[in-house]
N, C-alpha and C positions, 0 to 999 in steps of 0.2 A: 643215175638211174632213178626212176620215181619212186617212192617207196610202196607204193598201192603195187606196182609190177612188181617188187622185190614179194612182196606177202602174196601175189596169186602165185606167181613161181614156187614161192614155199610150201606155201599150198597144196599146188599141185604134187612138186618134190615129192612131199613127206605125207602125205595123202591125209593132209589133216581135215577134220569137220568143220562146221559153222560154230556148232557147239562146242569144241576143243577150241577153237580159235580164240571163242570170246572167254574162254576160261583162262586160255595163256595171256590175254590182255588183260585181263582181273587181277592173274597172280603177279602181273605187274606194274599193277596200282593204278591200271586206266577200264572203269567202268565203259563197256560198250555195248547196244540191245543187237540183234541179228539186223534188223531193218540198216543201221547205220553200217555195220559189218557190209552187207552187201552193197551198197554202195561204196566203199569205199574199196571192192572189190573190184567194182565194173572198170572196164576199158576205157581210156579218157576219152574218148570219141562216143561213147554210150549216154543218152539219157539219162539224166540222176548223179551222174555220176559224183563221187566226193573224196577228194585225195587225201590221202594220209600223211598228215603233218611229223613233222622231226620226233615232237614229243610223243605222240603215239606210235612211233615205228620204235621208239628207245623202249617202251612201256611192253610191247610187245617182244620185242628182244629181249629184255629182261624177265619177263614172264616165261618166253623159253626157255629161256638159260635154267631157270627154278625148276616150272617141268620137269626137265631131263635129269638137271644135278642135284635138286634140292635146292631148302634155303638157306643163306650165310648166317652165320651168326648175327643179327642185328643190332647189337651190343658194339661192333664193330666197323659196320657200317654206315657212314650215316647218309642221309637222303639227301639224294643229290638228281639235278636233273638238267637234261641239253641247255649251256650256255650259249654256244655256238652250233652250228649247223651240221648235222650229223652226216657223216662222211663214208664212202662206202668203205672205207677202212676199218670205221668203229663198227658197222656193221658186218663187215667179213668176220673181224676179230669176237664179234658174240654169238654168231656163227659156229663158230671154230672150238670157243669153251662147250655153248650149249650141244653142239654134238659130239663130244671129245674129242678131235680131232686133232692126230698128232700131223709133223709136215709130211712124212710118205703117204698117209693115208688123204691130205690135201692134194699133194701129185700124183697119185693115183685119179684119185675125182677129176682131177684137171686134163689127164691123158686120154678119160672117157669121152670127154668133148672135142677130142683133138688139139688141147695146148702142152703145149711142152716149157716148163719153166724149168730153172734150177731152183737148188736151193735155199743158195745165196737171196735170190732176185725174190723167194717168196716169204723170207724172213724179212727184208727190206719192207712188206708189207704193213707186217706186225709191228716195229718200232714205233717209239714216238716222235709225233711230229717235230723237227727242228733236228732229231736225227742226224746227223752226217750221213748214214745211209737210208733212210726212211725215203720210201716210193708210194707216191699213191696209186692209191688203187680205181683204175679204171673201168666206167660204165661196163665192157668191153667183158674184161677181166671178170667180173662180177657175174657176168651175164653167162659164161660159158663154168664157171665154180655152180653156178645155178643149174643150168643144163645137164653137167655132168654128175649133180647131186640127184638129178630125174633121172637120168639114163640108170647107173645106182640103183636107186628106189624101185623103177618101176619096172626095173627088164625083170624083175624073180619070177 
């Protein structure tokens, strides 16, 4: 999935601002003005349009995550950033801290959109790669965790 659709989804989701947005991309260490925001907003088939690269979809995940939870200790963290290609795995999984989500409350969200997993099948998600059971996570998958995170949001 593109990451520019994964943030209008969230977007929409979580009924965040232009202004919140660029604030959760600041608090995680990627400077962005609104102009560049909204493009990288538009629909790939739109004029202007401008897609959001690995390291700013991490930069923003990361910035969410702080948002919601606060920030780590940095004494203990140290800065680190996408070596490889960010996977909708790493992204479900900072997903899943930034809105604390435990697994019923991921299968619940999941049944809102009509998918039925176990719970076996949605820990295989979270493992790390090389795993023995570690599954990735599909466009598909992703798309309907999205949906059922709107349906949520937005039916109050």
């Amino acid at each position: 999935m593109l990451n520019s659709a994964i943030l209008r989804r969230l977007r929409y989701a979580l009924d965040i601002s232009d202004l919140k947005m660029i604030e959760i991309f600041k608090l995680g260490g990627h400077e962005i003005d609104k102009e560049k925001l909204i493009t990288m907003l538009k629909k790939e088939d739109e004029e202007g349009y401008l897609g959001c690269n690995d390291n700013q979809m991490e930069s923003f995940l990361d910035g969410f995550i702080i948002l919601k939870r606060g920030k780590k200790d940095s004494a203990s963290e140290p800065a680190k950033k996408v070596k490889a290609r960010l996977t909708n795995n790493m992204i479900f999984k900072k997903l899943r801290i930034a809105l604390e989500l435990r697994g019923d409350d991921i299968l619940a969200i999941l049944k809102l959109a009509d998918l039925s997993v176990s719970k076996s099948e949605l820990n295989a998600l979270f493992r790390r790669e090389g795993h023995k059971h570690y599954k990735v996570c599909g466009d598909q998958f992703l798309r309907n965790f999205l949906q059922g995170l709107t349906i949520k949001n937005r039916s109050k």
